[in-house]
PDB file of N, CA, C and O in Angstrom:
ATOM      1  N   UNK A   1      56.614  23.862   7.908  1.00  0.00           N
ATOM      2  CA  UNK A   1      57.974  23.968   7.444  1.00  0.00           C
ATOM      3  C   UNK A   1      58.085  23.482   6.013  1.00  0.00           C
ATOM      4  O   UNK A   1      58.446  24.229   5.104  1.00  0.00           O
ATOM      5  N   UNK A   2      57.729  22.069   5.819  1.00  0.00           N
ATOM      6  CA  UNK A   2      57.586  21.590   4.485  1.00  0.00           C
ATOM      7  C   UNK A   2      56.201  22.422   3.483  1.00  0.00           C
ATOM      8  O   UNK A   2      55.057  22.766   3.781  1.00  0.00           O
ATOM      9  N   UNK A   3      56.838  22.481   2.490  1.00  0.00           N
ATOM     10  CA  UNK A   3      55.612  22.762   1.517  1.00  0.00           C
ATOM     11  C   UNK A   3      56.178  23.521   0.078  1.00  0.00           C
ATOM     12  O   UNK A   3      57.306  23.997  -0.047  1.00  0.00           O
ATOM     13  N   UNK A   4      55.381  23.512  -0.701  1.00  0.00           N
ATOM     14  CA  UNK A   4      55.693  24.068  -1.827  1.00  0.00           C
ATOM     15  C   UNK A   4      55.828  25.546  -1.506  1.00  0.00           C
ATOM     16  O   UNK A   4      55.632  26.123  -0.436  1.00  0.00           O
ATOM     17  N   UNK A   5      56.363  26.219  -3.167  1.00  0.00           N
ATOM     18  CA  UNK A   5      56.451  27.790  -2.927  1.00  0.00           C
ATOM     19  C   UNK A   5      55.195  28.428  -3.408  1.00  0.00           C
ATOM     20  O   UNK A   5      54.703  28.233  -4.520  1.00  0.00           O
ATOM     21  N   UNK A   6      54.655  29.308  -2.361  1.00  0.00           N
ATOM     22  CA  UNK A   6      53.481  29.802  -1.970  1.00  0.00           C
ATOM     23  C   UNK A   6      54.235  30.970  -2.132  1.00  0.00           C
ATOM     24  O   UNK A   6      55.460  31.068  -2.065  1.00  0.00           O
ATOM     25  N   UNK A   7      52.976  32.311  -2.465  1.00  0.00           N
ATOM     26  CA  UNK A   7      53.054  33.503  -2.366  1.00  0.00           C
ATOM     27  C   UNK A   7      52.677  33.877  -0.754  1.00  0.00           C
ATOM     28  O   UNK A   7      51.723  33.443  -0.109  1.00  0.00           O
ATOM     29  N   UNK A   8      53.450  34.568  -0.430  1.00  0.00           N
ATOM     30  CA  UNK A   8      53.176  35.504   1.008  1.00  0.00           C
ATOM     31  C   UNK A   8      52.896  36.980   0.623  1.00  0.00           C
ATOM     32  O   UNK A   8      53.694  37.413  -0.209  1.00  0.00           O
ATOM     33  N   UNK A   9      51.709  38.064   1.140  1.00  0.00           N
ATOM     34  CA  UNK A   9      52.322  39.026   0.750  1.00  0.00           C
ATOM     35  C   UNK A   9      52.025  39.402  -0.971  1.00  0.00           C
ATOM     36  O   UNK A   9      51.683  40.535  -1.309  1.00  0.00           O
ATOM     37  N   UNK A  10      52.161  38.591  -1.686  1.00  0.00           N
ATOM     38  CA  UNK A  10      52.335  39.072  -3.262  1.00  0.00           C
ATOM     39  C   UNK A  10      53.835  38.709  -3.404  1.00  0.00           C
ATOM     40  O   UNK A  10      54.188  38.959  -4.557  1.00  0.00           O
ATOM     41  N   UNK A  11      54.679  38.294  -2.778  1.00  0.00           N
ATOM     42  CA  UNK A  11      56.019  37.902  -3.191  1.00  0.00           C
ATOM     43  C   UNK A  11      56.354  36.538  -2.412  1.00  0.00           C
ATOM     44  O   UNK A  11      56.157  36.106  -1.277  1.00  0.00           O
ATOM     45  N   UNK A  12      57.057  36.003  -3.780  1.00  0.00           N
ATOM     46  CA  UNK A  12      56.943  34.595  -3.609  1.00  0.00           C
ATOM     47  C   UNK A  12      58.581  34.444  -2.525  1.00  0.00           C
ATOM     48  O   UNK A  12      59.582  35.160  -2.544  1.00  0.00           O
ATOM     49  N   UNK A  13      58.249  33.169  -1.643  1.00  0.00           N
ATOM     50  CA  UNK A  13      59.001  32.668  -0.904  1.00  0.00           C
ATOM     51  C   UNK A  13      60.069  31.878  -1.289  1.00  0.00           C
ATOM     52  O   UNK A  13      59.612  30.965  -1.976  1.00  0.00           O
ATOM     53  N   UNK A  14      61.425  31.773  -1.169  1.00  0.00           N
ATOM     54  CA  UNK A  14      62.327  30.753  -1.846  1.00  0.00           C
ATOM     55  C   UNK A  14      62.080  29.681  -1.136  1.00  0.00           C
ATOM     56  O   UNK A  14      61.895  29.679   0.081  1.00  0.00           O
ATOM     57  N   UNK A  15      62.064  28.497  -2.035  1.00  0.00           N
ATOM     58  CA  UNK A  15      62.022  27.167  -1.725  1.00  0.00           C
ATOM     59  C   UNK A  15      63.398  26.828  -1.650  1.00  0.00           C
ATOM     60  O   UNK A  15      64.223  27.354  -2.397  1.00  0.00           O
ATOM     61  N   UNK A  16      63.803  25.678  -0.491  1.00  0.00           N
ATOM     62  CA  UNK A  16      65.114  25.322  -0.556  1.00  0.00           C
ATOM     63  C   UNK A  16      64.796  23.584  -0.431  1.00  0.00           C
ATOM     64  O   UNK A  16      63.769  22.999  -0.087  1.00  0.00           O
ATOM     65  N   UNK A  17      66.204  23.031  -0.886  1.00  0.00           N
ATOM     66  CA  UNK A  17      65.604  21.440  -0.761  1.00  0.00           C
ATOM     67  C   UNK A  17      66.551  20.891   0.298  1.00  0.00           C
ATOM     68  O   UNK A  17      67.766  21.043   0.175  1.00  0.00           O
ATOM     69  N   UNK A  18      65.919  20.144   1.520  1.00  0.00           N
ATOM     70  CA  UNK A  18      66.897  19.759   2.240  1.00  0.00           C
ATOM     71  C   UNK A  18      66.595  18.097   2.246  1.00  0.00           C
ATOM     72  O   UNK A  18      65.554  17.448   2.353  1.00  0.00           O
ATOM     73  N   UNK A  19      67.953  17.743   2.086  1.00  0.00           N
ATOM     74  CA  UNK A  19      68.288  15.925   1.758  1.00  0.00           C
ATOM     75  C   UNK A  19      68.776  15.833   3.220  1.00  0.00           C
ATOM     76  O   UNK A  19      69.569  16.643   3.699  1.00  0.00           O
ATOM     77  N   UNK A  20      68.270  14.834   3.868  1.00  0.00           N
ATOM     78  CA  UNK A  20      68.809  13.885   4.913  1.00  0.00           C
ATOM     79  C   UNK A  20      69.340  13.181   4.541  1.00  0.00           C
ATOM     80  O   UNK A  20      69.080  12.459   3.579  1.00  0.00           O
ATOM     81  N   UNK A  21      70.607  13.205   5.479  1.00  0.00           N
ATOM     82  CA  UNK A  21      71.771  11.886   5.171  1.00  0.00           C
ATOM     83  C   UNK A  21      71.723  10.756   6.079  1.00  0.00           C
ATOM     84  O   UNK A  21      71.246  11.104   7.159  1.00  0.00           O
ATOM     85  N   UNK A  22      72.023   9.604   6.040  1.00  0.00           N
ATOM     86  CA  UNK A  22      72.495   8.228   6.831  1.00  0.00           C
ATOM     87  C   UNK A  22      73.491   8.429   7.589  1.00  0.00           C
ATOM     88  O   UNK A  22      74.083   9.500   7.458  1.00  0.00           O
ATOM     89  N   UNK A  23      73.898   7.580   8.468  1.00  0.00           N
ATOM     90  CA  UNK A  23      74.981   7.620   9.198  1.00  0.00           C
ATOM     91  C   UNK A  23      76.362   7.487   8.103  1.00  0.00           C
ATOM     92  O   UNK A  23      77.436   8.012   8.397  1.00  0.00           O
ATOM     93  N   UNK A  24      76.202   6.873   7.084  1.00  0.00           N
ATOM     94  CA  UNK A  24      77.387   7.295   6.009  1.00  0.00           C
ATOM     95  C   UNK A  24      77.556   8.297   4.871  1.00  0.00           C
ATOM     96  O   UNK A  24      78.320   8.295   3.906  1.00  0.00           O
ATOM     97  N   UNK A  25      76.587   9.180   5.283  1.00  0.00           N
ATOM     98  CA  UNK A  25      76.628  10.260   4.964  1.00  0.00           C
ATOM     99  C   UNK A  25      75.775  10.653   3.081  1.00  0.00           C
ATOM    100  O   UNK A  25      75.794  11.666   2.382  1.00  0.00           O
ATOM    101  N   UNK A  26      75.404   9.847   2.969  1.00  0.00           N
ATOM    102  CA  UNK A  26      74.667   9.359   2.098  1.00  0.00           C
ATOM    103  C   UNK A  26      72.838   9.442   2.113  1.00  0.00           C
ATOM    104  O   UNK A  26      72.119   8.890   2.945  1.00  0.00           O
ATOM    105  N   UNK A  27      72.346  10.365   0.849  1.00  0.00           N
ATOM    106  CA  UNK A  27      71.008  10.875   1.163  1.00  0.00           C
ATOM    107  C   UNK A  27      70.000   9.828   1.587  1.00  0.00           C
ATOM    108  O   UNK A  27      69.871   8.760   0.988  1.00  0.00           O
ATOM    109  N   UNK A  28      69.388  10.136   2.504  1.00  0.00           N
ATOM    110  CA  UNK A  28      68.252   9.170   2.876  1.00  0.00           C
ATOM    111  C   UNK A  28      66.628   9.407   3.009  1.00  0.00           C
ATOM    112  O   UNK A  28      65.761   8.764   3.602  1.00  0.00           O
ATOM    113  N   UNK A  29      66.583  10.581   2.221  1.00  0.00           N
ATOM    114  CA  UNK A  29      64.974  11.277   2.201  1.00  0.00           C
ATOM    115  C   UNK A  29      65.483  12.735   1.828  1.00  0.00           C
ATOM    116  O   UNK A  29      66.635  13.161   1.904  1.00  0.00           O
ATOM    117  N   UNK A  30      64.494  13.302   1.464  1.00  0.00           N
ATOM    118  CA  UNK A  30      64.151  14.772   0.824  1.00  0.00           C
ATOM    119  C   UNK A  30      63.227  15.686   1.127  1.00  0.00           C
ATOM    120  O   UNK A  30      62.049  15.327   1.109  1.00  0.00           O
ATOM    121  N   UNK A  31      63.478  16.711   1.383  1.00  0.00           N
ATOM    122  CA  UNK A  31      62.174  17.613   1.565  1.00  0.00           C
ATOM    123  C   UNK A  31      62.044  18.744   1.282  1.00  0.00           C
ATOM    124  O   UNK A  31      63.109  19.225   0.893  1.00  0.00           O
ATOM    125  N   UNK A  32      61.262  19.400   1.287  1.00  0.00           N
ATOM    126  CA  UNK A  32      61.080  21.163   0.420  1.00  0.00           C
ATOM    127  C   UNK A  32      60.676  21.986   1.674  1.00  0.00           C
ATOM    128  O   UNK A  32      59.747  21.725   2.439  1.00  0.00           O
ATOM    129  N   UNK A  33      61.472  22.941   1.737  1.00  0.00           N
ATOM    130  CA  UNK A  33      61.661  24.302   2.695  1.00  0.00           C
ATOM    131  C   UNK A  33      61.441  25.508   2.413  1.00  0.00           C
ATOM    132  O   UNK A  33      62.301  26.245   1.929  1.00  0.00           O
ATOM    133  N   UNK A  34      59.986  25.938   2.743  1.00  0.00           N
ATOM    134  CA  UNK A  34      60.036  27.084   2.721  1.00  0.00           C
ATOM    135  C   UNK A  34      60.129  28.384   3.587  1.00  0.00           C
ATOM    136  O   UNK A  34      59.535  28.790   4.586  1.00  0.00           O
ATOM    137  N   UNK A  35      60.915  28.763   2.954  1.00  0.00           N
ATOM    138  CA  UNK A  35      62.144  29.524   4.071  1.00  0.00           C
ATOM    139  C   UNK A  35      62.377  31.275   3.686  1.00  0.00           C
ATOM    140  O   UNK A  35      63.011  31.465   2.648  1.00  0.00           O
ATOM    141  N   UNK A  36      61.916  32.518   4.435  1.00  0.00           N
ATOM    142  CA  UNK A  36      62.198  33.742   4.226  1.00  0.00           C
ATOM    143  C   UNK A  36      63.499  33.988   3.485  1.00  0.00           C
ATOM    144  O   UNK A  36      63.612  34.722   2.502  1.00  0.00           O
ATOM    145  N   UNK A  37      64.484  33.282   4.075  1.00  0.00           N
ATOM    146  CA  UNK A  37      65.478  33.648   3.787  1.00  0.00           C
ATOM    147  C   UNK A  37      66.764  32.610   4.289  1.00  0.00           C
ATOM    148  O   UNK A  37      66.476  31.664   5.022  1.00  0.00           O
ATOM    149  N   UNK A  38      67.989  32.796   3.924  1.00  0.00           N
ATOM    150  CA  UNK A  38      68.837  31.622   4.471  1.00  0.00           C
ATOM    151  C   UNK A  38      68.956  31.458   5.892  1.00  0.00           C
ATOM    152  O   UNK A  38      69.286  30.378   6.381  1.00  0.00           O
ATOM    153  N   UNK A  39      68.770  32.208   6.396  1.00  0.00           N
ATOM    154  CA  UNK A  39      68.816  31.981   8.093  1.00  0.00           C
ATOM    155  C   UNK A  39      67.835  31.235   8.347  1.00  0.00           C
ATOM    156  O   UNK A  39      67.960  30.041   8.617  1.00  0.00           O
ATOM    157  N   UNK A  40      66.494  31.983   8.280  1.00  0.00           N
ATOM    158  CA  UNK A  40      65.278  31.330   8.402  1.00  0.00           C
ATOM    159  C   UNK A  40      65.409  29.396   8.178  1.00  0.00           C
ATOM    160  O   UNK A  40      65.268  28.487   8.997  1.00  0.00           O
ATOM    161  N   UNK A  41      65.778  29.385   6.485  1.00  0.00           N
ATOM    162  CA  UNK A  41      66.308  28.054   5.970  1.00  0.00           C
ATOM    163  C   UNK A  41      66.691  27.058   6.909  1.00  0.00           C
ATOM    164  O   UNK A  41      66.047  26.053   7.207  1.00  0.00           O
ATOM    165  N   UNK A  42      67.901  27.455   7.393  1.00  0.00           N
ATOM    166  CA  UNK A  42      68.767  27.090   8.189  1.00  0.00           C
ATOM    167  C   UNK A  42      68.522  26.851   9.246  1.00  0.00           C
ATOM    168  O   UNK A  42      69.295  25.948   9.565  1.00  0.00           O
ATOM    169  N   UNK A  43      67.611  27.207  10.431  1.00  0.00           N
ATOM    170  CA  UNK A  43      66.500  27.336  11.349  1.00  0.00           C
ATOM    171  C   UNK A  43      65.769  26.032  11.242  1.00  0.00           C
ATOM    172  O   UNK A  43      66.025  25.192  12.105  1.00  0.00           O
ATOM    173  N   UNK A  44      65.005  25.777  10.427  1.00  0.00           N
ATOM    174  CA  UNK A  44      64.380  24.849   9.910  1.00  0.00           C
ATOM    175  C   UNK A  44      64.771  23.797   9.846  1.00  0.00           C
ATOM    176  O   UNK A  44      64.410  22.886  10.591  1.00  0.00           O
ATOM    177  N   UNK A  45      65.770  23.678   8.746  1.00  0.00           N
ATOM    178  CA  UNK A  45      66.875  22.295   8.697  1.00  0.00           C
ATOM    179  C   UNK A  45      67.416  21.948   9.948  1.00  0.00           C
ATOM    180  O   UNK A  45      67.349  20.748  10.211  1.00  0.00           O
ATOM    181  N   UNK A  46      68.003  22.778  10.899  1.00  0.00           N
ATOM    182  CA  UNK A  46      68.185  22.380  12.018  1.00  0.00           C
ATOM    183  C   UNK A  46      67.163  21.880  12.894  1.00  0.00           C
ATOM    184  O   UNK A  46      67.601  21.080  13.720  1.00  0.00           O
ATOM    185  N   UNK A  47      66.275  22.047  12.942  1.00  0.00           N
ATOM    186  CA  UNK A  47      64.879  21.677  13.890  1.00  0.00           C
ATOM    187  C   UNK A  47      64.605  20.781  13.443  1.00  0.00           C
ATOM    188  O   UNK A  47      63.612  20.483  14.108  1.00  0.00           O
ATOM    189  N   UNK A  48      64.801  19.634  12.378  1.00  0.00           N
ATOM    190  CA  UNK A  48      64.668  18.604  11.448  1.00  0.00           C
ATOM    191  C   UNK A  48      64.821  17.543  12.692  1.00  0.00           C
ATOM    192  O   UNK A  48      65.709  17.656  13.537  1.00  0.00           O
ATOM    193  N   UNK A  49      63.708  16.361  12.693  1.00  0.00           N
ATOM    194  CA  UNK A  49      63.657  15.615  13.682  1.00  0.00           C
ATOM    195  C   UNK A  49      64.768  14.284  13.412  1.00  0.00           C
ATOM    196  O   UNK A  49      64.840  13.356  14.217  1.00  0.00           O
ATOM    197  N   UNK A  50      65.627  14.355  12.131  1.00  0.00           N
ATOM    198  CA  UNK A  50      66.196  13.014  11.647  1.00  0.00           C
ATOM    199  C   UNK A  50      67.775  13.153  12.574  1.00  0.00           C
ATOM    200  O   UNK A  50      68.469  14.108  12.927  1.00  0.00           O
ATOM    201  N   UNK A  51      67.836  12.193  12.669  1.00  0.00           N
ATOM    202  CA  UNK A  51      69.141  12.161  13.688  1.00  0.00           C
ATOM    203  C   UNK A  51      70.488  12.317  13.052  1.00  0.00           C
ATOM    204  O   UNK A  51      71.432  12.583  13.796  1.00  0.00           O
ATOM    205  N   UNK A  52      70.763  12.135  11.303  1.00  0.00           N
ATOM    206  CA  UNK A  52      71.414  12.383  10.973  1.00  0.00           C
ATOM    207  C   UNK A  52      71.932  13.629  10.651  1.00  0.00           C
ATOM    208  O   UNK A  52      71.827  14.656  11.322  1.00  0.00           O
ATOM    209  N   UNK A  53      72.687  13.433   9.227  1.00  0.00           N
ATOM    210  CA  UNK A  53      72.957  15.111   9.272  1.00  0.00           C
ATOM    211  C   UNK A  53      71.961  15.611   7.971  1.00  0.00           C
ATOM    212  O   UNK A  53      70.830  15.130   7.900  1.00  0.00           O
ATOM    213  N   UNK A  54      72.373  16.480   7.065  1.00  0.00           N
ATOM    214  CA  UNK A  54      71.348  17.384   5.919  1.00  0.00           C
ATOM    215  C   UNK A  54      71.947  18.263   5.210  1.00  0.00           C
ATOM    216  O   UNK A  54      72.263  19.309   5.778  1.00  0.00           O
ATOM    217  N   UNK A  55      72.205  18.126   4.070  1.00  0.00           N
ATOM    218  CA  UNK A  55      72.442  19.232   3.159  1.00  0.00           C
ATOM    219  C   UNK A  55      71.247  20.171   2.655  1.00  0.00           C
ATOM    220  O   UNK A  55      70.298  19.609   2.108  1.00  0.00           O
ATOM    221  N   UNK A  56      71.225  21.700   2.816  1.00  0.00           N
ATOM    222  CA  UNK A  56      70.766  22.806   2.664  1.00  0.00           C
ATOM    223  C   UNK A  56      70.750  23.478   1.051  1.00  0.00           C
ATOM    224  O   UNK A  56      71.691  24.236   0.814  1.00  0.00           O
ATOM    225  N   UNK A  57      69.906  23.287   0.114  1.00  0.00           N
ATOM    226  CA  UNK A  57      70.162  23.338  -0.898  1.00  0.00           C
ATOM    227  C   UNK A  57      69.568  25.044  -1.568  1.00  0.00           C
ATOM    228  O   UNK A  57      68.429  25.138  -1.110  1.00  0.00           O
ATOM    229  N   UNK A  58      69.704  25.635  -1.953  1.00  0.00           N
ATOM    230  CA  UNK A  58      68.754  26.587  -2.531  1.00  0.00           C
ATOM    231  C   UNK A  58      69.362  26.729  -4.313  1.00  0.00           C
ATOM    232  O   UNK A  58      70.371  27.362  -4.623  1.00  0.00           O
ATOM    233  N   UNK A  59      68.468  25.979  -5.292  1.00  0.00           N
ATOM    234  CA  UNK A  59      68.419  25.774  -6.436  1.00  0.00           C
ATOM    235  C   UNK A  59      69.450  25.123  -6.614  1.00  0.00           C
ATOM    236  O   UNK A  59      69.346  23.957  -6.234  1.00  0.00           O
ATOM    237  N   UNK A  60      71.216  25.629  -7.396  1.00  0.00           N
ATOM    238  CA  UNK A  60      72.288  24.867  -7.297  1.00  0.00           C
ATOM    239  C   UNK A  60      73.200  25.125  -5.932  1.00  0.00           C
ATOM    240  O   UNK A  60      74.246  24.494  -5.786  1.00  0.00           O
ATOM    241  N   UNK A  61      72.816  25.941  -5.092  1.00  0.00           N
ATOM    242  CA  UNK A  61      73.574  27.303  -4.218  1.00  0.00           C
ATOM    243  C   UNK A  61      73.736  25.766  -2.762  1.00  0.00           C
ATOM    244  O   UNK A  61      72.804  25.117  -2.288  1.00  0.00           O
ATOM    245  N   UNK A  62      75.303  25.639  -2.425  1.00  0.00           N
ATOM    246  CA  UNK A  62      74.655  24.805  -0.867  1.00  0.00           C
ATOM    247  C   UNK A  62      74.898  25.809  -0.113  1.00  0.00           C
ATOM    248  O   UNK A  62      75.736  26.709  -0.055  1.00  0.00           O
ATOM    249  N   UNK A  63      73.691  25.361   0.645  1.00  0.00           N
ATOM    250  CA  UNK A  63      73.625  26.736   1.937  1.00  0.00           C
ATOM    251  C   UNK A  63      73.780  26.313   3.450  1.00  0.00           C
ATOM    252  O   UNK A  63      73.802  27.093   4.403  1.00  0.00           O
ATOM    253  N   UNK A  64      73.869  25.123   3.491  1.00  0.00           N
ATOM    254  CA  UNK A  64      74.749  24.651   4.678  1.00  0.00           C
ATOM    255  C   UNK A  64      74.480  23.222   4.803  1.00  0.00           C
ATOM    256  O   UNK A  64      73.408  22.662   4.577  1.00  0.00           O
ATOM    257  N   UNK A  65      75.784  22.597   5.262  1.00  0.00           N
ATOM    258  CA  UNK A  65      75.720  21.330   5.336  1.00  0.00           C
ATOM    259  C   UNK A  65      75.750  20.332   6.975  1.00  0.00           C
ATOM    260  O   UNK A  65      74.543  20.153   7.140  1.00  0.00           O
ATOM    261  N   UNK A  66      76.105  19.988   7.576  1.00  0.00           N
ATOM    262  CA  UNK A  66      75.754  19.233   8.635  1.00  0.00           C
ATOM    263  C   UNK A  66      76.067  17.498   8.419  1.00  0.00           C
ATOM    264  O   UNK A  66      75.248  16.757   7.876  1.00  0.00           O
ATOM    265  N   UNK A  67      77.444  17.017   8.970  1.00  0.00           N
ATOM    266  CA  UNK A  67      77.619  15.872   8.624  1.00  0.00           C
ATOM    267  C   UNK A  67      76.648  15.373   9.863  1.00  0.00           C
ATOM    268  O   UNK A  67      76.151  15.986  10.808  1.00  0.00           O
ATOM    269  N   UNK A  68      76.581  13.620   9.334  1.00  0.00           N
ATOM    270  CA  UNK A  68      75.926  13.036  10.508  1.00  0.00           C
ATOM    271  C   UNK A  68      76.430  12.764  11.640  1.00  0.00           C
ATOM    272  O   UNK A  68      77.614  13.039  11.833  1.00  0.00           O
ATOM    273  N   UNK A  69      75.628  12.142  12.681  1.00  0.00           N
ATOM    274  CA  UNK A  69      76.214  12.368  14.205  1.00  0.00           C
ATOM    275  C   UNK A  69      76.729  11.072  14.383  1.00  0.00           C
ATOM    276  O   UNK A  69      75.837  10.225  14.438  1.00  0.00           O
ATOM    277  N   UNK A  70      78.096  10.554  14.511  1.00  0.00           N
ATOM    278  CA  UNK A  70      78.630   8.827  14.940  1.00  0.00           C
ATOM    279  C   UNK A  70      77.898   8.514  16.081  1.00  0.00           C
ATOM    280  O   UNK A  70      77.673   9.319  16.985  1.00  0.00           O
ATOM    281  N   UNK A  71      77.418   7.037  16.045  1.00  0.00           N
ATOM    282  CA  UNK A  71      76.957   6.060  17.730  1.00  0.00           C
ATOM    283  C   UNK A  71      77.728   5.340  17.521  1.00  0.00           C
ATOM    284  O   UNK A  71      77.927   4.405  18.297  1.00  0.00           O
TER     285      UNK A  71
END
């Protein structure tokens, strides 16, 4: 899931950056997604093992966000 942008194919893959948030919603780690496409993206970020939530980044573009979960 994580990794830099690699060619597939002869055409390169968009990288997206997804930030984990804290329970106050506030970034708490970073990671690089490489992802077919925004669904795909999105797929990914969701399968994310952090219990909080994640903003979905592609360059300046947000591509989906996810607040964190209250205990």
């Amino acid at each position: 899931m994580i990794g830099l942008n690699r060619t597939s194919g002869g055409f390169a893959l968009p990288t997206y950056r997804l930030y984990r948030l804290d329970g106050a919603g506030r970034i708490s780690g970073a990671d690089w997604v490489e992802a077919a496409d925004d669904a795909d993206a999105r797929s990914k970020a969701r399968t994310d093992p952090s219990s909080g939530g994640y903003e979905l980044w592609e360059r300046y573009r947000l591509v989906e966000r996810s607040t964190p979960e209250k205990e």
